[in-house]
Every structure is written in C-alpha cells, then in structure tokens.
PDB file of N, CA, C, O and CB in Angstrom:
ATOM      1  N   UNK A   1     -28.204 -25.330 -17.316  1.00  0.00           N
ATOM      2  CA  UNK A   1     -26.880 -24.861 -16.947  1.00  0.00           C
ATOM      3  C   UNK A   1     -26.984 -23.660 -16.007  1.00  0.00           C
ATOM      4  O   UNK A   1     -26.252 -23.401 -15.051  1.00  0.00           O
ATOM      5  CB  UNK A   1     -26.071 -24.496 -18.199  1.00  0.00           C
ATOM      6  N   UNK A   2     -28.233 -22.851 -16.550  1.00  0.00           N
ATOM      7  CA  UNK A   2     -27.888 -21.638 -15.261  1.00  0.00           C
ATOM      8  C   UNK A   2     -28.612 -21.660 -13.916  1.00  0.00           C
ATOM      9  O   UNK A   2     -28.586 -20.735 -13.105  1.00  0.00           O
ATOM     10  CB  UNK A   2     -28.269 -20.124 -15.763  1.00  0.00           C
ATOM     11  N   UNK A   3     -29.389 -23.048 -13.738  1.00  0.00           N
ATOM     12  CA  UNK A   3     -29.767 -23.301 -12.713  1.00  0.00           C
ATOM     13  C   UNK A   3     -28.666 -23.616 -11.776  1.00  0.00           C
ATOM     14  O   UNK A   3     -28.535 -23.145 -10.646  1.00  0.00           O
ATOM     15  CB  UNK A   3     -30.627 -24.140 -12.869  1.00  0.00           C
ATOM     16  N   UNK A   4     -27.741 -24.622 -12.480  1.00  0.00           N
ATOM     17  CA  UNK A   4     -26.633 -24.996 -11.820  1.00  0.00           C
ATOM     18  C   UNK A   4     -25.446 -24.079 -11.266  1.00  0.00           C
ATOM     19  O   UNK A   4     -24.653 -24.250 -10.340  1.00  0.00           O
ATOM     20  CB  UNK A   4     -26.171 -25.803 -12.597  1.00  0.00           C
ATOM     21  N   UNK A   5     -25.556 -23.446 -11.827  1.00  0.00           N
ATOM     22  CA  UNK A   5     -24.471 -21.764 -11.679  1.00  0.00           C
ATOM     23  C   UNK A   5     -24.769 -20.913 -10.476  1.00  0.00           C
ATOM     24  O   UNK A   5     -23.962 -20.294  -9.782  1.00  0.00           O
ATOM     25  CB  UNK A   5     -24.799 -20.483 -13.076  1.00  0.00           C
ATOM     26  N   UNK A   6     -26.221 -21.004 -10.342  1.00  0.00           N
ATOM     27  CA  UNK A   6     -27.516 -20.346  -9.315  1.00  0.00           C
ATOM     28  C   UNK A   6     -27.476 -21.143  -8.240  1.00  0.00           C
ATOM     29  O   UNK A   6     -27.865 -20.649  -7.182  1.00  0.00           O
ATOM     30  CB  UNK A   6     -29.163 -20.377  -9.899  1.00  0.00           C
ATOM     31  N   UNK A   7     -27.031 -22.463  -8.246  1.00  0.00           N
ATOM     32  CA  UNK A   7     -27.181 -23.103  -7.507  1.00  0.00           C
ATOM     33  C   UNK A   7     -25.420 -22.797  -6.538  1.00  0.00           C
ATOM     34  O   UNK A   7     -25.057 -22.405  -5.429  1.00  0.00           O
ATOM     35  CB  UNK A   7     -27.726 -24.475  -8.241  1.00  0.00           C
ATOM     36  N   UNK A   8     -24.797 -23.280  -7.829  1.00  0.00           N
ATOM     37  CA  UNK A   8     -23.633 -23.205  -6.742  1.00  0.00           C
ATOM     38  C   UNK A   8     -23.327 -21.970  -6.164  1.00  0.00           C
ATOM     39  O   UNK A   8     -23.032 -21.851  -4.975  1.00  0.00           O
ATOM     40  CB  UNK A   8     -22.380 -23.634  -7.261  1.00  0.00           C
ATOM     41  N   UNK A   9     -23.398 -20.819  -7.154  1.00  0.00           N
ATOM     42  CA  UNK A   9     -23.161 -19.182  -6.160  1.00  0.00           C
ATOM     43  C   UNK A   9     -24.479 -19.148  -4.987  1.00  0.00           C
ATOM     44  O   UNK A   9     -24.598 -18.045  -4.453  1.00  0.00           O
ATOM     45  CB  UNK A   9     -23.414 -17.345  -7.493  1.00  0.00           C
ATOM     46  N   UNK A  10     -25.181 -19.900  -4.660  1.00  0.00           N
ATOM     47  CA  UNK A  10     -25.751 -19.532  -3.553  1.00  0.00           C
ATOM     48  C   UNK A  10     -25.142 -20.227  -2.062  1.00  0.00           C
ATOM     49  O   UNK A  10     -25.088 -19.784  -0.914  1.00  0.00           O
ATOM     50  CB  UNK A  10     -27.173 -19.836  -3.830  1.00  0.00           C
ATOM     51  N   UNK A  11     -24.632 -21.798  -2.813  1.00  0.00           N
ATOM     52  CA  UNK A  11     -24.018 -22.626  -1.932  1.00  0.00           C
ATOM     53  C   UNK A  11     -22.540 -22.007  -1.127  1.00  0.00           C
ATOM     54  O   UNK A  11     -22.161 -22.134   0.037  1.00  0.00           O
ATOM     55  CB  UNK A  11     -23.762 -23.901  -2.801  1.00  0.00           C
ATOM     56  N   UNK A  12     -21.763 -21.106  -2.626  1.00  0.00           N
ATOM     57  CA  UNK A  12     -21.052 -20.579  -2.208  1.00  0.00           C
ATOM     58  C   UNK A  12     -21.050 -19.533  -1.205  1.00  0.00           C
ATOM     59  O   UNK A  12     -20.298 -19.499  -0.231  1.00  0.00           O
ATOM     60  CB  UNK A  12     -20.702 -20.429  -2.946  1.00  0.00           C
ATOM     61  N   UNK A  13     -21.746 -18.867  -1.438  1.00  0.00           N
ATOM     62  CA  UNK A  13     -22.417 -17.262  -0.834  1.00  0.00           C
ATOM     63  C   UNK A  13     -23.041 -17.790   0.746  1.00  0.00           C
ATOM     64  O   UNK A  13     -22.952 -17.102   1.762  1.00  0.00           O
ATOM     65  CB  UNK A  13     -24.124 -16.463  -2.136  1.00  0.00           C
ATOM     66  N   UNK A  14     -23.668 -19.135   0.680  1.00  0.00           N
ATOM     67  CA  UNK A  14     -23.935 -19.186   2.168  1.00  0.00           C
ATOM     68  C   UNK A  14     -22.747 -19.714   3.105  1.00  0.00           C
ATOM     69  O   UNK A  14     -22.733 -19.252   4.246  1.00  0.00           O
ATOM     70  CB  UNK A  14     -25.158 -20.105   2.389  1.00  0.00           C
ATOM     71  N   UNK A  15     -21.733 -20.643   2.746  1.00  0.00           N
ATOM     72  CA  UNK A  15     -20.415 -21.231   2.787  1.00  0.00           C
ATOM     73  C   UNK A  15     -19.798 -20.027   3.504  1.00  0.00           C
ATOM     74  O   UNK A  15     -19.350 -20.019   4.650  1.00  0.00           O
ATOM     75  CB  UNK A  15     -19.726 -21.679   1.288  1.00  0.00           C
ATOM     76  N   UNK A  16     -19.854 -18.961   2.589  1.00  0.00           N
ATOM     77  CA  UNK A  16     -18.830 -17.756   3.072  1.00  0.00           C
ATOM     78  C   UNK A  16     -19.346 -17.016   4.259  1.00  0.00           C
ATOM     79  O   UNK A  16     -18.552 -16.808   5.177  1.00  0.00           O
ATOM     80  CB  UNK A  16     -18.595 -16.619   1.901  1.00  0.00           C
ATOM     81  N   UNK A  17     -20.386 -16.657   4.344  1.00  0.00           N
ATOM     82  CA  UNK A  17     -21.336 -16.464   5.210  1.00  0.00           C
ATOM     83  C   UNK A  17     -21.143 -17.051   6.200  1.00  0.00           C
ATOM     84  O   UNK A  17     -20.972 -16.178   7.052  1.00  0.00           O
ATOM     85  CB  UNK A  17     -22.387 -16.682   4.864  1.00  0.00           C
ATOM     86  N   UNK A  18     -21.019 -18.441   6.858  1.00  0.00           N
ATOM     87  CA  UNK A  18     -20.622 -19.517   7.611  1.00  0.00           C
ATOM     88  C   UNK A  18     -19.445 -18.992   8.158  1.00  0.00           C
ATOM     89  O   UNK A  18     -19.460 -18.301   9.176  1.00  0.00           O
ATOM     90  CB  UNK A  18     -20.460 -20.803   6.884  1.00  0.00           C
ATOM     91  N   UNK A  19     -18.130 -19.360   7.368  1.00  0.00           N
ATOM     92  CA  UNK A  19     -16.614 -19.307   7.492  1.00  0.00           C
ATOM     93  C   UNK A  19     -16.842 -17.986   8.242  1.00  0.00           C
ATOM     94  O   UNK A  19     -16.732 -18.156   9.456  1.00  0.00           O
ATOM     95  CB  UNK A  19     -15.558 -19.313   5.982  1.00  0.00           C
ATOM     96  N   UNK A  20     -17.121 -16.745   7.897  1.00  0.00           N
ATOM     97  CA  UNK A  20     -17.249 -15.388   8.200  1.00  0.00           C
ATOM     98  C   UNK A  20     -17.908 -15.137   9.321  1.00  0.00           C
ATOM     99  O   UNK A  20     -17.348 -14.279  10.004  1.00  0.00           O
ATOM    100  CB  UNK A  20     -17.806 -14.721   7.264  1.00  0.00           C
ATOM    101  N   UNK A  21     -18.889 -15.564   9.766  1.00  0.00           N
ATOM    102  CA  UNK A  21     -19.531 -15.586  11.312  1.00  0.00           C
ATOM    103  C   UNK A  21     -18.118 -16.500  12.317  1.00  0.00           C
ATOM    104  O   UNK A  21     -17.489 -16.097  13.296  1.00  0.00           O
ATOM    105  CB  UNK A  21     -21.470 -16.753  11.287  1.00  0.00           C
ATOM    106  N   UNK A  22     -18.020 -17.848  11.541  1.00  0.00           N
ATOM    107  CA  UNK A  22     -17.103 -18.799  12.866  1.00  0.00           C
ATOM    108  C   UNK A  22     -15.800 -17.981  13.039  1.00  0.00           C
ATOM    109  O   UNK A  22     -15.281 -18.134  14.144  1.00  0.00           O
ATOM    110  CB  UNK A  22     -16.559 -20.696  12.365  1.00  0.00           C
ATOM    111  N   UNK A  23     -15.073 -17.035  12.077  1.00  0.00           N
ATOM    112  CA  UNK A  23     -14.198 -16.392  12.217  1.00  0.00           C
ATOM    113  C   UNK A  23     -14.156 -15.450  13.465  1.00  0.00           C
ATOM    114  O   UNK A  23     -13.346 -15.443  14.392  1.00  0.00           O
ATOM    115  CB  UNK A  23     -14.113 -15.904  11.158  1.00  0.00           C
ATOM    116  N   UNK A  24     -15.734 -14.303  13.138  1.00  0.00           N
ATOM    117  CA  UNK A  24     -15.708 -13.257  14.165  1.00  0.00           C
ATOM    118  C   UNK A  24     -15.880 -13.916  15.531  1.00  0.00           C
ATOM    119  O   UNK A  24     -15.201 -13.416  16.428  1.00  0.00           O
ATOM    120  CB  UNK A  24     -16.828 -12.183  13.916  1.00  0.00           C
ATOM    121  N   UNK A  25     -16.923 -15.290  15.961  1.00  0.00           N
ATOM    122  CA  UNK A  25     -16.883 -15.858  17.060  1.00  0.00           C
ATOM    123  C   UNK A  25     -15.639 -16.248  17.701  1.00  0.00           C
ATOM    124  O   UNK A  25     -15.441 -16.199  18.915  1.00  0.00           O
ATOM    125  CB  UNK A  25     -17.571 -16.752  16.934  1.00  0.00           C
ATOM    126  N   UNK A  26     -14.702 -16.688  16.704  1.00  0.00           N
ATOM    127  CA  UNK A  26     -13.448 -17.289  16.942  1.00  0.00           C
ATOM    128  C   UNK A  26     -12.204 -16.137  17.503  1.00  0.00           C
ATOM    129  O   UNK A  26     -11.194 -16.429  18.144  1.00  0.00           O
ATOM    130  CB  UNK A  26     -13.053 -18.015  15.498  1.00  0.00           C
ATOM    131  N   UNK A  27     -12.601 -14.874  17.076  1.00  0.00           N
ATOM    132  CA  UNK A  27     -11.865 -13.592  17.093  1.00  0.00           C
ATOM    133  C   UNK A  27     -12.386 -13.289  18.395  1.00  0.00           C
ATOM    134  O   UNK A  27     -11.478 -12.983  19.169  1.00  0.00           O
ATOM    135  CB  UNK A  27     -12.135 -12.464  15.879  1.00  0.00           C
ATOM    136  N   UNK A  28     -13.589 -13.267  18.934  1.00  0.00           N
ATOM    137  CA  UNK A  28     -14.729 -12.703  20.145  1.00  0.00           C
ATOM    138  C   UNK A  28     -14.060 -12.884  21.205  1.00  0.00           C
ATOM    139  O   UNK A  28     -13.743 -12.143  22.136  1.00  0.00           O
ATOM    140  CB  UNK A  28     -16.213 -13.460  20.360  1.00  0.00           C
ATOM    141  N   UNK A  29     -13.784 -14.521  20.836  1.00  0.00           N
ATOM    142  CA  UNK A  29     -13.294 -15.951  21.775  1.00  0.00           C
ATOM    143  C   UNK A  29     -11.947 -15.359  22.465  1.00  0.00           C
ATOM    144  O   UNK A  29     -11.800 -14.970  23.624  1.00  0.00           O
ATOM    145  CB  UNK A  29     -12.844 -17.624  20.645  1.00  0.00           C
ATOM    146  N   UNK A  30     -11.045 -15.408  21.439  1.00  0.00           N
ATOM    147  CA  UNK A  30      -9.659 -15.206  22.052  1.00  0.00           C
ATOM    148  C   UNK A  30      -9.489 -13.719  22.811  1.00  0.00           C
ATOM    149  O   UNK A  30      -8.801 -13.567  23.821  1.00  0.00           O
ATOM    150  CB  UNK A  30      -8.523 -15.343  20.809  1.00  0.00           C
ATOM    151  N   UNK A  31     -10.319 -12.534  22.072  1.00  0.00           N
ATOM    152  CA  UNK A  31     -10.122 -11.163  22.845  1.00  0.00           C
ATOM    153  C   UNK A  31     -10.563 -11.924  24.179  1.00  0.00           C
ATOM    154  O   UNK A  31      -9.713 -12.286  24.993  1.00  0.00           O
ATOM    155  CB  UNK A  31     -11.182  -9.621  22.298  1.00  0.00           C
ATOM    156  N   UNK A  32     -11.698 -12.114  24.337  1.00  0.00           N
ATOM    157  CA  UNK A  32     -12.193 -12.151  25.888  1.00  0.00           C
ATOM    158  C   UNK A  32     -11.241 -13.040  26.534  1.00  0.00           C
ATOM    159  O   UNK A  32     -10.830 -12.503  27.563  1.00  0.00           O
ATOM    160  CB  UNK A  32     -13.776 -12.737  26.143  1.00  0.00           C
ATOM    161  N   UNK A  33     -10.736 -14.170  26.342  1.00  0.00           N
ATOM    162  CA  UNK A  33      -9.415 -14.768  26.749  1.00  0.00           C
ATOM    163  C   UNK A  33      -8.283 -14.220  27.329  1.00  0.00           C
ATOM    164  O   UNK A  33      -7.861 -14.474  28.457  1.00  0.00           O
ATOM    165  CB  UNK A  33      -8.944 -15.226  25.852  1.00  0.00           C
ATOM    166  N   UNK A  34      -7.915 -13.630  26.699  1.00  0.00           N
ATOM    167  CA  UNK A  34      -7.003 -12.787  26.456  1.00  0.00           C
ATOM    168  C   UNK A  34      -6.738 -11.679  27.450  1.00  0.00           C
ATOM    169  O   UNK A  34      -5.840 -11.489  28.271  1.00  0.00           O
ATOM    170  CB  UNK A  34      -7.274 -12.342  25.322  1.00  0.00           C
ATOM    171  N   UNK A  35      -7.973 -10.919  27.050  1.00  0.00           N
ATOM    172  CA  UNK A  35      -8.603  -9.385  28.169  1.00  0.00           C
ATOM    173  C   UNK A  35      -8.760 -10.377  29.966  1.00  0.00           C
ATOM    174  O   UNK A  35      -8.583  -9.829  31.054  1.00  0.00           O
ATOM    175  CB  UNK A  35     -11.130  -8.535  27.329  1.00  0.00           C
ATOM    176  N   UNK A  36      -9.077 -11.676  29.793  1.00  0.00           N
ATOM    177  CA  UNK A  36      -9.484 -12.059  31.386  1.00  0.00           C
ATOM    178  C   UNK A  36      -8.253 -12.665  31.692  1.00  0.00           C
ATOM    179  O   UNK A  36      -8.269 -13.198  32.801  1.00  0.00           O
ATOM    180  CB  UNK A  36     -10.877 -13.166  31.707  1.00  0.00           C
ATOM    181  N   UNK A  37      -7.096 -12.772  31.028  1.00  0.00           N
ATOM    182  CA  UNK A  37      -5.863 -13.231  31.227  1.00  0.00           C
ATOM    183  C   UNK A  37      -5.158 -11.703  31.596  1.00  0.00           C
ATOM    184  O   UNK A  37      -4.767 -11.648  32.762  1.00  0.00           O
ATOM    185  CB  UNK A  37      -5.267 -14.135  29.853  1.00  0.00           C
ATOM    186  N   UNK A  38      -5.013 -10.895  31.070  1.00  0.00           N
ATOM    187  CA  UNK A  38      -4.471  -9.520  31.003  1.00  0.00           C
ATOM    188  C   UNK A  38      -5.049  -9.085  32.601  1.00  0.00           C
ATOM    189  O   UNK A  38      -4.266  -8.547  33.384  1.00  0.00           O
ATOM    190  CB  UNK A  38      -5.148  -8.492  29.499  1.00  0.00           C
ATOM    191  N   UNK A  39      -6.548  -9.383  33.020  1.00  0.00           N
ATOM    192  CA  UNK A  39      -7.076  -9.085  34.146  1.00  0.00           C
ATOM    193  C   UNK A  39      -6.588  -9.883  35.521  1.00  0.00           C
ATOM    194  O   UNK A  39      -6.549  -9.289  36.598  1.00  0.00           O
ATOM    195  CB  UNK A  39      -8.403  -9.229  33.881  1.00  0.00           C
ATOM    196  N   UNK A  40      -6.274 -11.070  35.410  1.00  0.00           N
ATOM    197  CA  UNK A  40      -5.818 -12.160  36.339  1.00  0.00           C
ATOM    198  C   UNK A  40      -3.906 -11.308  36.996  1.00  0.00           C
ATOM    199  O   UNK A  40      -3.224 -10.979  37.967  1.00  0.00           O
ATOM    200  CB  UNK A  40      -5.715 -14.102  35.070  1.00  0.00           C
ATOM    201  N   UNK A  41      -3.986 -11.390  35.568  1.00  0.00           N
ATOM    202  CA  UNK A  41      -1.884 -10.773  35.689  1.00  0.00           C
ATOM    203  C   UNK A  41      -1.947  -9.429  36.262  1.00  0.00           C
ATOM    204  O   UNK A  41      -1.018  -9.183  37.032  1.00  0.00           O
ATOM    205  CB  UNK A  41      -0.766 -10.444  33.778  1.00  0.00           C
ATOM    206  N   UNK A  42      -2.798  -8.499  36.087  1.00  0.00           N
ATOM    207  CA  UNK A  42      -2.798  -7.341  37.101  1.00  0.00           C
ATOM    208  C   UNK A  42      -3.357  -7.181  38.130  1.00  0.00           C
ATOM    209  O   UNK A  42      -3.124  -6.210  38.849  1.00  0.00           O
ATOM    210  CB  UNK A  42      -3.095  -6.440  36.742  1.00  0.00           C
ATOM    211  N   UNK A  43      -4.152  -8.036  38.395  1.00  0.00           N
ATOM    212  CA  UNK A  43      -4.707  -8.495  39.539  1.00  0.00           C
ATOM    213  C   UNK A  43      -3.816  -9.233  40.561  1.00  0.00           C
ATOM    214  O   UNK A  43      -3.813  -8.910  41.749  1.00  0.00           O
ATOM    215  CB  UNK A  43      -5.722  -9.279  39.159  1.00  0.00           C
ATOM    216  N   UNK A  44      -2.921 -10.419  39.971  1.00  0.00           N
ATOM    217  CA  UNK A  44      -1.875 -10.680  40.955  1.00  0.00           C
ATOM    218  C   UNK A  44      -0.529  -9.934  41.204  1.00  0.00           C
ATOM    219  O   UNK A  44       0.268 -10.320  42.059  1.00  0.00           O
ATOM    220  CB  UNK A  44      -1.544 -11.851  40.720  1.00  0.00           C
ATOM    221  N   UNK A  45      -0.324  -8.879  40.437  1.00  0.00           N
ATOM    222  CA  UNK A  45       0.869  -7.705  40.056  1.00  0.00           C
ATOM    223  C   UNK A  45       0.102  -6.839  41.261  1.00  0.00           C
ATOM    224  O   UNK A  45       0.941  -6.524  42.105  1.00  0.00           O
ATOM    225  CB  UNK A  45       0.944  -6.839  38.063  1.00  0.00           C
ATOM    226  N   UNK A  46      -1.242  -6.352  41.605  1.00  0.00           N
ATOM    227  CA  UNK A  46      -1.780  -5.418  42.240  1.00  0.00           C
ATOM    228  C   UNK A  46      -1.348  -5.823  43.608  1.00  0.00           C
ATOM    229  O   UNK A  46      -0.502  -5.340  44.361  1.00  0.00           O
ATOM    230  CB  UNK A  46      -3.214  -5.256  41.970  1.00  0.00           C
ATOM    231  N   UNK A  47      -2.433  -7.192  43.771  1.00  0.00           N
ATOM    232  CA  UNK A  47      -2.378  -7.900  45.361  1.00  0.00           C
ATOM    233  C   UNK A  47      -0.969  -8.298  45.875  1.00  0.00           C
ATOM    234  O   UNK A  47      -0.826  -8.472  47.085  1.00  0.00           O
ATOM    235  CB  UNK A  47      -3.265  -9.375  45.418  1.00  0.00           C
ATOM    236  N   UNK A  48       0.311  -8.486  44.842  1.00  0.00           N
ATOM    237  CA  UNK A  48       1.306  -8.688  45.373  1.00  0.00           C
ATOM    238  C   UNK A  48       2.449  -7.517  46.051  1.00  0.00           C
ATOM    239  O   UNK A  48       3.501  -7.627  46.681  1.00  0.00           O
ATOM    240  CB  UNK A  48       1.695  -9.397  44.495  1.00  0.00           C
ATOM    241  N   UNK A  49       1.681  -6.442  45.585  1.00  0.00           N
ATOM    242  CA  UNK A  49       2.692  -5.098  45.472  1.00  0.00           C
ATOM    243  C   UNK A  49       2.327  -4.682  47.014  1.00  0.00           C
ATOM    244  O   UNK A  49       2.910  -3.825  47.677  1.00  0.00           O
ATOM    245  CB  UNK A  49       2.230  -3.675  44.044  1.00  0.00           C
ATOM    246  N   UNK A  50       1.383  -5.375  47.365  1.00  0.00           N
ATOM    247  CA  UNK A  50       0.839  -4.768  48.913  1.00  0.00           C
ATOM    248  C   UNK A  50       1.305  -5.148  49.722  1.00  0.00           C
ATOM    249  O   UNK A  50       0.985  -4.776  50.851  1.00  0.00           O
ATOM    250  CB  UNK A  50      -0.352  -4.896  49.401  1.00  0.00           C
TER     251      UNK A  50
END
C-alpha cells in the first residue's frame, strides 16, 4: 500500500511540475505577443504623426 501512495505522490508531484512549466511558457508566450503588438501600434502612431 505505501508503495502505491509513493507512487502516485510522485506521479502527482511530476504532473504539477509539467502543468507549472506549460503555464509560465504559456504566460512568456502572450507577454512577448503582446509587448511586439504594443511595439507595431507605436510604431505606426510614430511614422504616421510625421
């Protein structure tokens, strides 16, 4: 029985581990998106004002 217990809190523990990395990549993802979208819109706000 406490192999099985050992077994699953590790399965769990690496699971979360997983979810928790694809999250921050997923978070990385949209800032830089985001920041090169924010860069495009002041960039054509700049070149148009001229």
């Amino acid at each position: 029985m406490l192999q099985i217990v050992v077994a699953v809190e590790i399965v769990g523990y690496v699971c979360f581990g997983n979810e928790e990395r694809v999250v921050e990549e997923f978070a990385q993802e949209v800032i830089a998106k985001t920041g090169k979208r924010v860069e495009e819109k002041l960039t054509a706000v700049v070149e148009n004002a001229h």
